[in-house]
Backbone and ligand atoms as CSV (ligand in chain L), in Angstrom:
chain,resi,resn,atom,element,x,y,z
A,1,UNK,N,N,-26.060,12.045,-6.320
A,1,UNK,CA,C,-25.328,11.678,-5.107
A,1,UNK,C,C,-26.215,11.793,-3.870
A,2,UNK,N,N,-27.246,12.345,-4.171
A,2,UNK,CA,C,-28.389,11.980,-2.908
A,2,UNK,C,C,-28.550,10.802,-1.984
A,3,UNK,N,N,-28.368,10.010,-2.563
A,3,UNK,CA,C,-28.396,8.225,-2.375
A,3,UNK,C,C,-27.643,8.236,-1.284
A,4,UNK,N,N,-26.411,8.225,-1.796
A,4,UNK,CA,C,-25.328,8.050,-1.683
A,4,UNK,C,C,-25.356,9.117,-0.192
A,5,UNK,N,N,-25.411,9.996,-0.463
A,5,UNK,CA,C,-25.367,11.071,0.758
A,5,UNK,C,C,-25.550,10.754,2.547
A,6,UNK,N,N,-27.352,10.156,2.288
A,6,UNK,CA,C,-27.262,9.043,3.271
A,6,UNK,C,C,-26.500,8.176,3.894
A,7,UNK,N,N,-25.576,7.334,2.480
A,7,UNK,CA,C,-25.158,6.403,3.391
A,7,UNK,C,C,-24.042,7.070,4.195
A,8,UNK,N,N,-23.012,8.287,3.824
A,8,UNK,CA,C,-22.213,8.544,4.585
A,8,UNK,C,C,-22.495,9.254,5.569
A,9,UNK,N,N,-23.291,8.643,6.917
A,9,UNK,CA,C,-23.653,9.333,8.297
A,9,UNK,C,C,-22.204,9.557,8.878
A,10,UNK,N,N,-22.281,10.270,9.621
A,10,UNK,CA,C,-21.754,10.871,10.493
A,10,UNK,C,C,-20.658,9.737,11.254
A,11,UNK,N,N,-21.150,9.066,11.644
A,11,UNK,CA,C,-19.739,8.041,12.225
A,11,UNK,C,C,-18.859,7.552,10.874
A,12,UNK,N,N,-19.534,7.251,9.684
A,12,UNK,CA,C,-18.541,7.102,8.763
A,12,UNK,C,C,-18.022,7.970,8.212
A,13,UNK,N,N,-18.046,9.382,7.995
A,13,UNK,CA,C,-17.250,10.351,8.140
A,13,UNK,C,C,-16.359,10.452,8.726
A,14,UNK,N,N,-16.629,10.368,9.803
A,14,UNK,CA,C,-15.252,10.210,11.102
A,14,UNK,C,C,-14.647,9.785,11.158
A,15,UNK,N,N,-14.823,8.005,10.563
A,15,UNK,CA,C,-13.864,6.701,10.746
A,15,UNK,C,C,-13.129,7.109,9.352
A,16,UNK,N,N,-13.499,7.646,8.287
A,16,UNK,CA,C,-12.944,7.615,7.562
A,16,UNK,C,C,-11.727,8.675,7.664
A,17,UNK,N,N,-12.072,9.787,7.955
A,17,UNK,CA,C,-11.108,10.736,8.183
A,17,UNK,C,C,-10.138,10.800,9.467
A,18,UNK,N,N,-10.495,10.008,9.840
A,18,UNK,CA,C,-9.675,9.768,11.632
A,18,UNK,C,C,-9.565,8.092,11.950
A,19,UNK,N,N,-8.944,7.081,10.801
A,19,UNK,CA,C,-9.500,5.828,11.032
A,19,UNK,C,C,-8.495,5.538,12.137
A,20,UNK,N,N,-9.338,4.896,13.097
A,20,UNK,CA,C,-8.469,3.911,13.839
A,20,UNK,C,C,-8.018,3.167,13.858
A,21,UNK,N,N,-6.800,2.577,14.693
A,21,UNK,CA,C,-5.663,1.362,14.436
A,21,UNK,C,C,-5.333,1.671,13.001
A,22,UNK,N,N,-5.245,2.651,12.889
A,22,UNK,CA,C,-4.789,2.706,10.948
A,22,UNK,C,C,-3.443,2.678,11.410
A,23,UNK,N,N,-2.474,1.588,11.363
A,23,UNK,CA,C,-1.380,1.137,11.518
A,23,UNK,C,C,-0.903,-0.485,11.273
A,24,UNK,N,N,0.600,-0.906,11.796
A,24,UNK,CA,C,0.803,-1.981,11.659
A,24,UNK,C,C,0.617,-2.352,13.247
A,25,UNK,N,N,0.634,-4.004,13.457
A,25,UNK,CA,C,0.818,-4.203,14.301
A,25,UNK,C,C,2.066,-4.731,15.318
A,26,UNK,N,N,2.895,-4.333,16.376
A,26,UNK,CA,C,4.023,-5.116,16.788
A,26,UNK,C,C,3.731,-6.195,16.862
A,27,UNK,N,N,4.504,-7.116,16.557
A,27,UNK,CA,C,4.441,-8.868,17.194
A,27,UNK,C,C,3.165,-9.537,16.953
A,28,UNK,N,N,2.213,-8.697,15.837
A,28,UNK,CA,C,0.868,-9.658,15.219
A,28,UNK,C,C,1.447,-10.707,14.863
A,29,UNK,N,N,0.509,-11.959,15.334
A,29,UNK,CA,C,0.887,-12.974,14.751
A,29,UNK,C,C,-0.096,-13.504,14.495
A,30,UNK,N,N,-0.818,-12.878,13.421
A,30,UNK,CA,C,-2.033,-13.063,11.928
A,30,UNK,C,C,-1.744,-12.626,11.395
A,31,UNK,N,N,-2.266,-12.751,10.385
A,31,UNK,CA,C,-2.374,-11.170,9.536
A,31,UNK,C,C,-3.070,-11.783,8.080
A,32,UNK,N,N,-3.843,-10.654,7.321
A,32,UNK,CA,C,-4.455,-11.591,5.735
A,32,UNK,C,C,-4.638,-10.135,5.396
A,33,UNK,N,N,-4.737,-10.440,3.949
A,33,UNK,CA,C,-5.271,-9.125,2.831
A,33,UNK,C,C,-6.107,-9.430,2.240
A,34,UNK,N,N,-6.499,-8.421,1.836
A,34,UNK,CA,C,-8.002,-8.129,1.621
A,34,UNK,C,C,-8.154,-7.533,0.201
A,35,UNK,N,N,-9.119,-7.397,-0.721
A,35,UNK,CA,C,-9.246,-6.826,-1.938
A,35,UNK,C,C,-10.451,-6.928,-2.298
A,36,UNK,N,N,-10.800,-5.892,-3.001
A,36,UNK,CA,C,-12.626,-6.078,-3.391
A,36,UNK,C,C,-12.181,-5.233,-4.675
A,37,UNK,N,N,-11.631,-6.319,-6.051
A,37,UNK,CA,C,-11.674,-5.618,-7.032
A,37,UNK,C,C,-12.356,-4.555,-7.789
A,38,UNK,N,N,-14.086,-5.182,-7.855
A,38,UNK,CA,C,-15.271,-3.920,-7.798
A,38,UNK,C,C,-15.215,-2.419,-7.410
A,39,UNK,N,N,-14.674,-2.379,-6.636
A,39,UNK,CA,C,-14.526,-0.777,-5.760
A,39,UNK,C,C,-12.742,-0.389,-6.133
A,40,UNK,N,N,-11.922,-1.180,-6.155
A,40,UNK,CA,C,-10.069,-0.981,-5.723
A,40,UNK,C,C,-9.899,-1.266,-4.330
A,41,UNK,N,N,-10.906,-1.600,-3.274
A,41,UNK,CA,C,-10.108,-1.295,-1.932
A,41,UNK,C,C,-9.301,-2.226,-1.644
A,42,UNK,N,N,-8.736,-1.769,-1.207
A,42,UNK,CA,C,-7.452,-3.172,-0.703
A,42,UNK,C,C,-7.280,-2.583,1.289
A,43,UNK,N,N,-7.081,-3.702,2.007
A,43,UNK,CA,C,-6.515,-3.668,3.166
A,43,UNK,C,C,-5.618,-4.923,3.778
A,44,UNK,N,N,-4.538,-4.184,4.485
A,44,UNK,CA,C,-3.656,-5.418,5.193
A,44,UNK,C,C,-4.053,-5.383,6.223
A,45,UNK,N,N,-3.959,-6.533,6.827
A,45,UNK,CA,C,-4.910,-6.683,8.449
A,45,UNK,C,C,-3.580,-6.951,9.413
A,46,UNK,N,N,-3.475,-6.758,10.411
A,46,UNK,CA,C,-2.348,-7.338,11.342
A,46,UNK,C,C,-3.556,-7.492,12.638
A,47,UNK,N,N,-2.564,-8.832,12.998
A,47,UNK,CA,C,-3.684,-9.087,14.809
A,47,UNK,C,C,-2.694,-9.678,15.171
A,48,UNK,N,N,-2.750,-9.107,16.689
A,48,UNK,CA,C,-2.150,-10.317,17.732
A,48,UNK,C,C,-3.015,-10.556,18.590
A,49,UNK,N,N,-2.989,-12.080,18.986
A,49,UNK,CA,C,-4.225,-13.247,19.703
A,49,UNK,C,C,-3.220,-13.543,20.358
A,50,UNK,N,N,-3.116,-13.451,22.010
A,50,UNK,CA,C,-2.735,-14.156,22.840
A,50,UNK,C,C,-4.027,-14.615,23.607
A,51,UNK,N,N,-3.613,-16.099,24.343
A,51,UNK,CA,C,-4.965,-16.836,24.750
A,51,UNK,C,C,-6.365,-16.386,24.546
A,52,UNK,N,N,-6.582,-16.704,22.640
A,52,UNK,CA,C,-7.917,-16.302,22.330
A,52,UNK,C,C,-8.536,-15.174,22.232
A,53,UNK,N,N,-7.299,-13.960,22.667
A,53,UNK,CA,C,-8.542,-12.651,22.829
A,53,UNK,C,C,-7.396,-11.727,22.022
A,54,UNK,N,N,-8.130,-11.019,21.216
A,54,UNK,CA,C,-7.364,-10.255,20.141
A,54,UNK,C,C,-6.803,-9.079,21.042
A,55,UNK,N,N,-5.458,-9.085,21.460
A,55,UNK,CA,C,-5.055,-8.225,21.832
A,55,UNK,C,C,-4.617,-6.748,21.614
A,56,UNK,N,N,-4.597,-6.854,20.189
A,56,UNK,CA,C,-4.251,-5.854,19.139
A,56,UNK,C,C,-4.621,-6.248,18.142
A,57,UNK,N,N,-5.239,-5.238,16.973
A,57,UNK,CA,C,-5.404,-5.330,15.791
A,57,UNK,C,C,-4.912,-3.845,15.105
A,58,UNK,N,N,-4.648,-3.796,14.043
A,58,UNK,CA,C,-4.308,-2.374,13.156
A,58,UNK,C,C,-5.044,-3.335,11.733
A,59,UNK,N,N,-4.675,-1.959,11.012
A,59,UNK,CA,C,-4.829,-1.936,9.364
A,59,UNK,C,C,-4.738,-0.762,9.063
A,60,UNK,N,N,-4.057,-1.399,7.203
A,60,UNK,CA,C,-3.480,-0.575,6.760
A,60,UNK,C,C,-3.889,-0.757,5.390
A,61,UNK,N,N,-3.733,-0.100,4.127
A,61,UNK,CA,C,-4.682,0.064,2.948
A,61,UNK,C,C,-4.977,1.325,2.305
A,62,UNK,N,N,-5.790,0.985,1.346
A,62,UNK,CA,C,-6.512,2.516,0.504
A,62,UNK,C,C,-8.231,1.876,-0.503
A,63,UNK,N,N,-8.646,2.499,0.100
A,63,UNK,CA,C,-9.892,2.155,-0.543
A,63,UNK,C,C,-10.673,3.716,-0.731
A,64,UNK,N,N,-12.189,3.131,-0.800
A,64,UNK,CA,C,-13.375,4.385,-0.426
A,64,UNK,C,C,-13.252,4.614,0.963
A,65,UNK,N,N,-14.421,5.471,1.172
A,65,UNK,CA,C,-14.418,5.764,2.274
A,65,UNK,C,C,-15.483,4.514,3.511
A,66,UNK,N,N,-15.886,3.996,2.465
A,66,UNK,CA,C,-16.878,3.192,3.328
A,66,UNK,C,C,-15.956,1.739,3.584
A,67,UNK,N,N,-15.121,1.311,2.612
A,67,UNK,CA,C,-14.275,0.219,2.676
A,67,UNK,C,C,-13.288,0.700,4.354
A,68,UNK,N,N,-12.558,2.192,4.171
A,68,UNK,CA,C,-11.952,2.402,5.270
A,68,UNK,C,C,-12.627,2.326,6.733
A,69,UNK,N,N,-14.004,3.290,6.680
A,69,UNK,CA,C,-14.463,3.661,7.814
A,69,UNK,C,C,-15.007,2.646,8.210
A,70,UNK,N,N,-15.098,1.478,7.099
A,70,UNK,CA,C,-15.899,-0.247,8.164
A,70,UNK,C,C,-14.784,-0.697,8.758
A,71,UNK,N,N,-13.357,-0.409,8.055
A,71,UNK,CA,C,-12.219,-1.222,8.496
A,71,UNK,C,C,-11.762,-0.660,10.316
A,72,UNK,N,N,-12.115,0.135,10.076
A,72,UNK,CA,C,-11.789,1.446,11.159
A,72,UNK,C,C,-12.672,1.057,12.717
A,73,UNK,N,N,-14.084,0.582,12.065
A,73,UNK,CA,C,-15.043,0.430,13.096
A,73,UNK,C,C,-14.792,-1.049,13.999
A,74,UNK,N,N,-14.493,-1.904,12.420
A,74,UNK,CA,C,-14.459,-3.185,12.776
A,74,UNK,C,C,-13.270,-3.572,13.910
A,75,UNK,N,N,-11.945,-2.579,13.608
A,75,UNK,CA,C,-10.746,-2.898,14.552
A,75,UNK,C,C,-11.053,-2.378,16.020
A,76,UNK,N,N,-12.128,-1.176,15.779
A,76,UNK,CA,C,-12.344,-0.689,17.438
A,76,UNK,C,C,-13.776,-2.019,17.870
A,77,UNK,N,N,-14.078,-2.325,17.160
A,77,UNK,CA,C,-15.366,-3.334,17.578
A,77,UNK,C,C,-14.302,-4.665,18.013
A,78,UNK,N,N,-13.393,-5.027,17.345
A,78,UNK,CA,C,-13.239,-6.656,18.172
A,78,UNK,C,C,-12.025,-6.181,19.373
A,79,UNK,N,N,-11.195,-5.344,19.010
A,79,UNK,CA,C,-10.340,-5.210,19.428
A,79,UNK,C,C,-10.631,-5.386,21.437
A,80,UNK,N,N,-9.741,-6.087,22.035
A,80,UNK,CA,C,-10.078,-6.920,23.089
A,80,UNK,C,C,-11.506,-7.995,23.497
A,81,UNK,N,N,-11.984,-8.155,22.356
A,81,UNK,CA,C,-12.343,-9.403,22.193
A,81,UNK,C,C,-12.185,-10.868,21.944
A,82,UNK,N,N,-12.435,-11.577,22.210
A,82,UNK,CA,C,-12.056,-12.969,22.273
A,82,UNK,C,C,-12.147,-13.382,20.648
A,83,UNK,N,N,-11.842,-14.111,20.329
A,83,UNK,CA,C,-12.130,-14.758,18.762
A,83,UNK,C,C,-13.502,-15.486,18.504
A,84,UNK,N,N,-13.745,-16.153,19.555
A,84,UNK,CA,C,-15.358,-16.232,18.956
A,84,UNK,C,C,-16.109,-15.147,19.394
A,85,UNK,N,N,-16.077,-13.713,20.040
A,85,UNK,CA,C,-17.122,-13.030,20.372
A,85,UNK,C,C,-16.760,-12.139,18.642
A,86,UNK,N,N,-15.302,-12.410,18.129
A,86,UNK,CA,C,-15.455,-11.738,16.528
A,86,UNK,C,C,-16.114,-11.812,15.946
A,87,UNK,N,N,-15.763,-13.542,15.617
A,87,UNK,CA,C,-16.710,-14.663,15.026
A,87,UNK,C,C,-18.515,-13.930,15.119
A,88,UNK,N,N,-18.913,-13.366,16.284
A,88,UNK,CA,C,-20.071,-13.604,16.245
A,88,UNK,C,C,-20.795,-12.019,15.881
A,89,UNK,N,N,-19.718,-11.252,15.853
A,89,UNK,CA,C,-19.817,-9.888,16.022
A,89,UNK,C,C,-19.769,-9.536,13.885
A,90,UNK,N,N,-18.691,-10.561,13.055
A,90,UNK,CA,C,-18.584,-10.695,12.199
A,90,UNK,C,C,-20.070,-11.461,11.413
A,91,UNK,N,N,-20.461,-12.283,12.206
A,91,UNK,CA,C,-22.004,-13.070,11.586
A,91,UNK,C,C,-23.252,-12.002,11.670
A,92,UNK,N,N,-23.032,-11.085,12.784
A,92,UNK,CA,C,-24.120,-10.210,13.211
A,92,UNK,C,C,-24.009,-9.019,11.751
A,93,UNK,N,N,-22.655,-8.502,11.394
A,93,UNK,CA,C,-22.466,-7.621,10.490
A,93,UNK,C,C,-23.060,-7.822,8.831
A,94,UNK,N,N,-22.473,-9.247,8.927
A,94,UNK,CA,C,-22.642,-9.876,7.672
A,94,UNK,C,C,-24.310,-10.100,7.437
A,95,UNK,N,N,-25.286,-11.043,8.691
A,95,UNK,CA,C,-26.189,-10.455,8.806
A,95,UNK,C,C,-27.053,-9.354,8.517
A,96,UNK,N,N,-26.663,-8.485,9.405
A,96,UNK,CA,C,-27.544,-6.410,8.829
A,96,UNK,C,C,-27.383,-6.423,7.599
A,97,UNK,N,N,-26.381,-6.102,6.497
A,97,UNK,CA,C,-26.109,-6.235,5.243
A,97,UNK,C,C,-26.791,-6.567,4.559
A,98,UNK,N,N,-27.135,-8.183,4.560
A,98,UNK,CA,C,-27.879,-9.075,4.329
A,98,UNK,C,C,-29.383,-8.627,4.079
A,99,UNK,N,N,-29.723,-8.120,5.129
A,99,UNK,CA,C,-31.637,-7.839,5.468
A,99,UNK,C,C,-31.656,-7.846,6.952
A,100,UNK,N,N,-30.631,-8.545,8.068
A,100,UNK,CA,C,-30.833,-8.954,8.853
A,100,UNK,C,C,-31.492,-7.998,9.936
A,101,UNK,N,N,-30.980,-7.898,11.285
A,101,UNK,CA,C,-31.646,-6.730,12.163
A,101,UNK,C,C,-29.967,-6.225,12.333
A,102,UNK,N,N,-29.862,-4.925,12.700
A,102,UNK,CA,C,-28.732,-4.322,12.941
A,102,UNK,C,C,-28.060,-4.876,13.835
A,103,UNK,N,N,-26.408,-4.581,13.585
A,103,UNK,CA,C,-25.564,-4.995,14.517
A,103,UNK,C,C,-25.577,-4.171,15.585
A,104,UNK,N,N,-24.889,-4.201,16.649
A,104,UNK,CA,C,-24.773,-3.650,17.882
A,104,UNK,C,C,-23.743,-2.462,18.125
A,105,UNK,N,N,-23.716,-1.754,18.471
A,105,UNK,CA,C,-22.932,-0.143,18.721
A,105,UNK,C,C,-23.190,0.366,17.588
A,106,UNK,N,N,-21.806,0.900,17.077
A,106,UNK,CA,C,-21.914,1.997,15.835
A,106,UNK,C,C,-21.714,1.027,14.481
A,107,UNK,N,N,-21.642,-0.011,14.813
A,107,UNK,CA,C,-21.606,-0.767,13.482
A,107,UNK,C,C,-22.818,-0.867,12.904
A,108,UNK,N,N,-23.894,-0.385,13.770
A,108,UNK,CA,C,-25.051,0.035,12.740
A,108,UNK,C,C,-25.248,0.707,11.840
A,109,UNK,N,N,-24.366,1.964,12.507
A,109,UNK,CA,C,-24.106,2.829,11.320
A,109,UNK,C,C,-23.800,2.360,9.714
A,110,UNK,N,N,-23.535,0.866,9.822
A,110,UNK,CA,C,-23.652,1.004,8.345
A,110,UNK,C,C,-25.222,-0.097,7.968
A,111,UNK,N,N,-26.143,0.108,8.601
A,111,UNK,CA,C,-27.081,-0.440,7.877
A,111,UNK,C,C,-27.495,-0.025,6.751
A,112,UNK,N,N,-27.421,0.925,6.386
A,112,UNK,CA,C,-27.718,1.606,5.256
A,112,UNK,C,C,-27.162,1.172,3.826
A,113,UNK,N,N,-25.891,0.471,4.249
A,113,UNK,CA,C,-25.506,0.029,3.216
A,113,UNK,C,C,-25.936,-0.955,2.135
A,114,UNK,N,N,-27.040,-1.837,2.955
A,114,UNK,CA,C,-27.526,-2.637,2.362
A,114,UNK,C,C,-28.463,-2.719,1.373
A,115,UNK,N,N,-28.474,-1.390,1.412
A,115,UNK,CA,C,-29.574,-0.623,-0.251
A,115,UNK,C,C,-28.540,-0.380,-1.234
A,116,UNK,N,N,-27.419,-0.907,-0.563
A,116,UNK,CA,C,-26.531,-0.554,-2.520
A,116,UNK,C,C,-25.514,-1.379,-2.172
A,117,UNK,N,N,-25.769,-2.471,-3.303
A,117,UNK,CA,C,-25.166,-3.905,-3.283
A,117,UNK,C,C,-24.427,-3.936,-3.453
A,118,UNK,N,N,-23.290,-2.920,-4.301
A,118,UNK,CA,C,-21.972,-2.543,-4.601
A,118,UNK,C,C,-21.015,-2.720,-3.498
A,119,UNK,N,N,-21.759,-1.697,-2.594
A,119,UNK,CA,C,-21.364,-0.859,-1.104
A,119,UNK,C,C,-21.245,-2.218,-0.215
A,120,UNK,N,N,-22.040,-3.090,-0.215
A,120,UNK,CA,C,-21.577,-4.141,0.568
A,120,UNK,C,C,-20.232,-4.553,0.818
A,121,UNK,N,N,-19.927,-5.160,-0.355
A,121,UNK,CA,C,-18.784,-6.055,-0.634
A,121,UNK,C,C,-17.490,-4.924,0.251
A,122,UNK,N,N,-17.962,-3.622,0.041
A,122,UNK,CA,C,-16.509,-2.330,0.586
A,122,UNK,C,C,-16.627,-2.571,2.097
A,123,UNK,N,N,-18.022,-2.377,2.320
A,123,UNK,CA,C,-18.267,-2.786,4.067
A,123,UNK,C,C,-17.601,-4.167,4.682
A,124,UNK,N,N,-17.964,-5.185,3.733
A,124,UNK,CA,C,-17.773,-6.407,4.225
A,124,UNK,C,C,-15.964,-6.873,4.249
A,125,UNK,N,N,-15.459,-5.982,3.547
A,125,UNK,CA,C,-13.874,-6.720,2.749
A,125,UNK,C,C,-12.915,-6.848,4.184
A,126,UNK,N,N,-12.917,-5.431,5.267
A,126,UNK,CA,C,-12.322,-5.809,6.370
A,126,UNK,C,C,-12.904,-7.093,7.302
A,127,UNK,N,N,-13.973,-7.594,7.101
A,127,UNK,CA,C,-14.534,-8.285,8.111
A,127,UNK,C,C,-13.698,-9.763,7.573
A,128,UNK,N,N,-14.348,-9.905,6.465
A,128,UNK,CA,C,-13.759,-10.773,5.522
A,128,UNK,C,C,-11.510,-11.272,5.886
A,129,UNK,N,N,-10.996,-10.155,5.786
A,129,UNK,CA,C,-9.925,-10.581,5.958
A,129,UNK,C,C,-9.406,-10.896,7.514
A,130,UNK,N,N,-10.892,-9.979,8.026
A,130,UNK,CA,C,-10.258,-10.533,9.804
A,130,UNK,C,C,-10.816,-12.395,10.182
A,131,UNK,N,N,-11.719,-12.742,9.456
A,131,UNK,CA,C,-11.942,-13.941,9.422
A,131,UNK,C,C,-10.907,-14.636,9.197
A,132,UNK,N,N,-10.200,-14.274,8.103
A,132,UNK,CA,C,-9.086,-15.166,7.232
A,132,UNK,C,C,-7.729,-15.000,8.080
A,133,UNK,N,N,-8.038,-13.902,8.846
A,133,UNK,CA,C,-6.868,-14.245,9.531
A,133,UNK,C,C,-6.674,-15.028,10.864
A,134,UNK,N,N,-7.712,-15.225,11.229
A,134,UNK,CA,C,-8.103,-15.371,12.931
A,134,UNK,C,C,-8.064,-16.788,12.610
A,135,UNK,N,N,-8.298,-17.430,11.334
A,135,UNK,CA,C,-8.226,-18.903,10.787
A,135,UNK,C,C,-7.145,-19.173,10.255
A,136,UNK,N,N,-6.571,-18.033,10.182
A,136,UNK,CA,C,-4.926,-18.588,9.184
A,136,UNK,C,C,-5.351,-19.150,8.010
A,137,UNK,N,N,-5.610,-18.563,7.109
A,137,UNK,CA,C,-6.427,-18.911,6.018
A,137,UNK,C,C,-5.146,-18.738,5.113
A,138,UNK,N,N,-4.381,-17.562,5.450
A,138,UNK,CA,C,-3.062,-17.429,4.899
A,138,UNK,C,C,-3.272,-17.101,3.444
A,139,UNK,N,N,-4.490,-16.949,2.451
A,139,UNK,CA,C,-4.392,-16.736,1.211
A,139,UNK,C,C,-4.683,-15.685,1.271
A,140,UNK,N,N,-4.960,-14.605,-0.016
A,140,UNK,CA,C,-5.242,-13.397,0.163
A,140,UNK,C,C,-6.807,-13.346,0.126
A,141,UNK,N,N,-7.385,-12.900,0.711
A,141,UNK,CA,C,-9.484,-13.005,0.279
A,141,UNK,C,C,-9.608,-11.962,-0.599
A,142,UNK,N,N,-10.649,-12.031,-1.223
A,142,UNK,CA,C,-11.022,-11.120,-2.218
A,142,UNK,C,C,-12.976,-11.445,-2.068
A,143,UNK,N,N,-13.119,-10.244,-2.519
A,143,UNK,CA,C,-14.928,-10.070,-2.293
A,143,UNK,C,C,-15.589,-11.043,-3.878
A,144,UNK,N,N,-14.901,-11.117,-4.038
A,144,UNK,CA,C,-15.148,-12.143,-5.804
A,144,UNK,C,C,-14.594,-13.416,-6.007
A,145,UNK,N,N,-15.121,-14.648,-6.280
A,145,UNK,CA,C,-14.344,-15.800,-6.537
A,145,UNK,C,C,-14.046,-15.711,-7.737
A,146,UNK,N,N,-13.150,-16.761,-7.845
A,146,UNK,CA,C,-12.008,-16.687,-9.113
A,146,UNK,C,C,-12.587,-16.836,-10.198
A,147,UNK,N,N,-13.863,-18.139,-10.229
A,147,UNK,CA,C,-14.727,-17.958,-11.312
A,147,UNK,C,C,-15.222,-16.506,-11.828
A,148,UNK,N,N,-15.910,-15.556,-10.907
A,148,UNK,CA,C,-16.656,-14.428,-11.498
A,148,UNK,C,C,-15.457,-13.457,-12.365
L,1,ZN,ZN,ZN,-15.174,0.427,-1.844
């Protein structure tokens, strides 16, 4: 568990044990679920978007701790943001993961993740359903297509 030890720094500790917007939302009018069979995590997303800027977001769910504490980061990261500054805040995340250069604030905190390919898909699953919702994608996302 050495490995592993690393990746849970200190802000993901926190988010996990104290997650934020860990709730529903009043009068969201989005919302998508989320699942990353690989791990179990599951999350429900709620948002409300009045003129373009996410006025509220919550979530709600049970996963690891890294599935929660990204979900946790990600709702304090867009939350009063516009939908494309998500959009771009979501490409930057997906990015770091990737190889890319780190995202911006504490969502760096999970660069680390990107040394264990597993761990991705847990990081990525909230980002993933806030996409699907901000598009009305309306299906449920999952970190796996139906083929695999
Ligand atoms: Zn997970």
């Amino acid at each position: 568990m050495t490995d592993l030890g690393e990746l849970y720094q200190q802000v993901i500790l926190d988010h996990n044990r104290n997650p934020r917007n860990f709730r529903t939302v009043p009068g969201a009018n989005r919302h998508a679920e989320g699942y990353n069979p690989l791990c179990g995590d599951r999350i429900s997303l709620d948002v409300r978007v009045e003129d373009g800027v996410i006025q509220d977001v919550g979530f709600q769910g049970s996963g690891c701790a890294i599935s929660k504490a990204a979900a946790s980061l990600m709702t304090a990261a867009v939350h009063g943001k516009t939908t494309a500054e998500a959009n771009e805040l979501f490409r930057a995340f997906h990015a770091m993961l990737t190889g890319g250069p780190n995202a911006p604030g504490k969502l760096a905190a999970f660069a680390g993740v990107r040394a264990f390919p597993a761990r991705v898909k847990c990081a990525n699953l909230s980002w993933h359903a806030l996409r699907a919702a901000l598009e009305k994608i309306g299906e449920p996302v999952t970190t796996e297509s139906p083929s695999d």
